[in-house]
N, C-alpha and C positions, 0 to 999 in steps of 0.2 A: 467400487473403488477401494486398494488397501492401501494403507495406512503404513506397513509392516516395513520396516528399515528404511534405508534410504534407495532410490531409484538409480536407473543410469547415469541420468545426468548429475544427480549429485557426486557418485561417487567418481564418475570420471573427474570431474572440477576439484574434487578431493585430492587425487592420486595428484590431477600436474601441481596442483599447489603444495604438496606435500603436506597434506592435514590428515590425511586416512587415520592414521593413530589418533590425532585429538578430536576428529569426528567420532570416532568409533566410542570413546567415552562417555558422548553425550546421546546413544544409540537409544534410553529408556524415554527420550522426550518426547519421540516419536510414535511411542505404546499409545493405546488406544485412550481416549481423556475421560475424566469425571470433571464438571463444573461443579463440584462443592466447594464447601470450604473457605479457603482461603483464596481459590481463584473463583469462586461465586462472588464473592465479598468483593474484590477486585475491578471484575468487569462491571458489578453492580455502583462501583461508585466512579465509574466512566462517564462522559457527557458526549464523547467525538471519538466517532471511528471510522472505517474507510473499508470499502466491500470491491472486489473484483468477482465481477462475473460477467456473461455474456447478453447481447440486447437483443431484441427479439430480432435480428437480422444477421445474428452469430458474429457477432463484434464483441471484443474485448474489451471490458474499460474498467476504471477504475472508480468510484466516486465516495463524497463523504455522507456520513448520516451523523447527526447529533438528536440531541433530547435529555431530559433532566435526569440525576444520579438515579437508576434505576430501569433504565428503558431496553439494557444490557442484563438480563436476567438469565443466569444458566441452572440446572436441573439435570442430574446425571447426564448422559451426551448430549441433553437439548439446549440450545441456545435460542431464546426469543428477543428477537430486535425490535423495540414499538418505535419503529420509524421506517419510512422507506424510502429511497431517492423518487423526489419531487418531478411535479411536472417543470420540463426543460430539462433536464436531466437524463442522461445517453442511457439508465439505467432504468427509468423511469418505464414502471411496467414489464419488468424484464420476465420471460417465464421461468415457470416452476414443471418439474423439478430441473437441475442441473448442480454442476460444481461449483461452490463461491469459497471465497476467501476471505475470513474477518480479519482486520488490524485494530483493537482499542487502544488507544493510545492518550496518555498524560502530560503532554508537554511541560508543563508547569514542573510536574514531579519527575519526569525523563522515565517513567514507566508506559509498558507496553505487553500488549498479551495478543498472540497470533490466534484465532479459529478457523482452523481452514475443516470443509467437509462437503456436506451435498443440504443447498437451497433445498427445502421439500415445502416449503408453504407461506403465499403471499397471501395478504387481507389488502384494504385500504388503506389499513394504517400500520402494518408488523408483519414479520419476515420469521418464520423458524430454517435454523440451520439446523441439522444433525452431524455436530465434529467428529474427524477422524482424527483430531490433532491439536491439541491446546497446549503454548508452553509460553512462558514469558522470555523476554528476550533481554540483554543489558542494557544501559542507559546510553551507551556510546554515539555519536554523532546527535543525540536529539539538541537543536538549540532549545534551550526555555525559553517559555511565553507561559501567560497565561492566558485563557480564551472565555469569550462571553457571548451572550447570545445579544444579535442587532437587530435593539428595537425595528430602526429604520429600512430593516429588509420586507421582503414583500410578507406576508400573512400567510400563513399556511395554506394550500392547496390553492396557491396565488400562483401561473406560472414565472418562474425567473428569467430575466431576460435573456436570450440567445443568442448564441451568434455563431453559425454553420460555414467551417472551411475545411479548403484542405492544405494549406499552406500556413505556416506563420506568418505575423503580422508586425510589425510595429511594436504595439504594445505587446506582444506576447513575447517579444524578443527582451525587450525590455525584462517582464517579468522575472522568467525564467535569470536571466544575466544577475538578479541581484536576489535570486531564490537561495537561503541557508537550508531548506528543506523541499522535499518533495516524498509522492507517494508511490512505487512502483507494484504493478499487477503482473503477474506473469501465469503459465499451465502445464502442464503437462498432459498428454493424450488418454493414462489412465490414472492419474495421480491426484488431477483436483488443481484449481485453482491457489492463489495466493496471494496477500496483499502484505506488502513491504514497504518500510520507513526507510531513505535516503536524507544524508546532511552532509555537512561541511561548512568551509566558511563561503559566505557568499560569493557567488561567482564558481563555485566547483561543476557547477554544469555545464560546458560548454557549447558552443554554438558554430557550426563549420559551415556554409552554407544554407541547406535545408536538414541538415542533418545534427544532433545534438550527440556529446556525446559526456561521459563523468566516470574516475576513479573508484574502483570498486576497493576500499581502504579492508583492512585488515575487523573481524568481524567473530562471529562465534563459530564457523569453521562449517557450521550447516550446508551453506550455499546453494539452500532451496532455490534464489532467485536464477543465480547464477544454473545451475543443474537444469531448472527449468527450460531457462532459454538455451541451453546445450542443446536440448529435444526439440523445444518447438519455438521459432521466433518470436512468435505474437504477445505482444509487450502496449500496457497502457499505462499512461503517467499521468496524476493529478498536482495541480500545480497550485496554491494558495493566495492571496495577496490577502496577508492579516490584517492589516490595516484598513482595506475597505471589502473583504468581503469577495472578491470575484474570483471564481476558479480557471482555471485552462486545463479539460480533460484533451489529451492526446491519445490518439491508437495507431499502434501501425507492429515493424519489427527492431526487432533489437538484434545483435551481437555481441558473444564476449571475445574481447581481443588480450591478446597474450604478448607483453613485450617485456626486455632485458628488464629484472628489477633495479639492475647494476645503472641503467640508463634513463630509467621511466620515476623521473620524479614527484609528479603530479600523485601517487599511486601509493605515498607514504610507504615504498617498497615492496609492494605485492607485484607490480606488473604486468595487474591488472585493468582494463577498461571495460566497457562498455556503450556502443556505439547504435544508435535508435534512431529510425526515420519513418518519421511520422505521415500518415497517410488518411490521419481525420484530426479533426480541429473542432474542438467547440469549447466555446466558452458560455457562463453564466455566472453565478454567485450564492453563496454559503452565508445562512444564517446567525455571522460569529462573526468577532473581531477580537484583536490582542487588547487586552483589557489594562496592559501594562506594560511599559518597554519591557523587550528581551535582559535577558539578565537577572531573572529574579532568583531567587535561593535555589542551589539544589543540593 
């Protein structure tokens, strides 16, 4: 899998957006990574991240992993995660080797750092990535929170509750309707996996049917997600409720749609969307809760 510029689908997303040029400046982010430093330092004081890879039935999903400052440890291109998606969890058991996609993320502090590369080795308790690609990203759409770990969720190696569809529900509509955030997973055929941060104000996700779809806003010009799904549909979303705890993983396909910027206001002027129909549903719950209303310093 290389690493080395950007791929078709980035650059075609590039050209009709007219970014080629302000892409083409950020081309060294894509060089091969070192986790010292100051991005060792970083992920090491991480608690909550979010992994795209595929299940052992070649589904795509996306899911979170947390654990105490430190569980995010990197070492020239090795990344070691001492955590793994739990039982109940789409990911739970996933094989080795293949392509994953790391997101650590700070919502508290609106920092964020991408690892995407190739899965090479699960334990019982810890996952090694070997990255083709480490860069941080801007603060832009993250709402703040702070997040904590719930006593009152199940015990480690406790399965979390489940709940196997293929349709949304009730509550999952609900969810999603009042979601300020979400997680999106997407791939490439030779390129790798990747996990991506989406926000707005609440309600920017919307709901057509069976069908969801949300504004792709104005961003660092990358348009890894967007590139992705240019190439290949397959798109999984993870959905949070900070408050109590329960996830909503979706898998199915996605689409980028192109309309007038002059007429598409939802899109803060890009003109862009994206439109996903979801073809697996499960729900469970995350060891974590906002520990403090939204809105705390940033």
């Amino acid at each position: 899998m290389s690493a080395s510029g950007f791929h078709e689908g980035e650059r075609a997303v590039q050209e009709r957006a007219g970014a080629t040029e302000a892409a083409g400046r950020l081309h060294g982010m894509l060089q091969p990574p070192w986790l010292g430093g100051g991005l060792r330092a970083a992920l090491a004081a991480r608690t909550f991240a979010v992994l795209t890879a595929r299940d052992r039935d070649g589904e795509l999903w996306i899911s979170p992993l947390t654990g105490e400052p430190g569980f995010l440890a990197g070492e020239g291109t090795t990344l070691t995660v001492a955590a793994v998606p739990p039982a109940g969890d789409p990911l739970h058991g996933l094989p080795v080797p293949q392509p994953a996609g790391l997101l650590a993320i700070d919502l508290g502090l609106r920092r964020r750092i991408r690892v995407n590369g190739r899965l090479t080795g699960r334990t019982d308790d810890a996952l090694t990535v070997e990255a083709d690609q480490a860069f941080g990203n801007c603060p832009a759409y993250i709402q703040p929170r702070l997040l904590a770990p719930d006593t009152a969720a199940p015990l480690l190696g406790e399965p979390a509750p489940v709940d196997d569809r293929d349709t949304l529900d009730e509550h999952d509509r609900g969810l999603i309707a009042r979601a300020d955030t979400f997680f999106l997973g997407t791939t490439h055929p030779t390129r790798g996996t990747d996990a991506s941060h989406k926000g707005g104000a609440p309600g920017f996700v919307r709901i057509e049917g069976g069908e969801l779809w949300w504004p792709d806003y104005a961003g660092n010009n990358l348009f890894t997600s967007l590139g992705n799904l240019t190439v290949d549909p397959a798109a999984a979303l993870l959905f949070l409720d900070f408050a109590t705890g329960r996830t909503l993983h979706l898998g199915g396909e996605a689409t980028v749609e192109w309309l007038d910027p002059a007429a598409a206001s939802d899109e803060g002027g890009t003109g862009r969307r994206v439109r996903f129909r979801p073809r697996r549903v499960r729900g469970g719950r995350i060891a974590l809760r906002e520990a403090s209303p939204a809105g705390c310093s940033t």
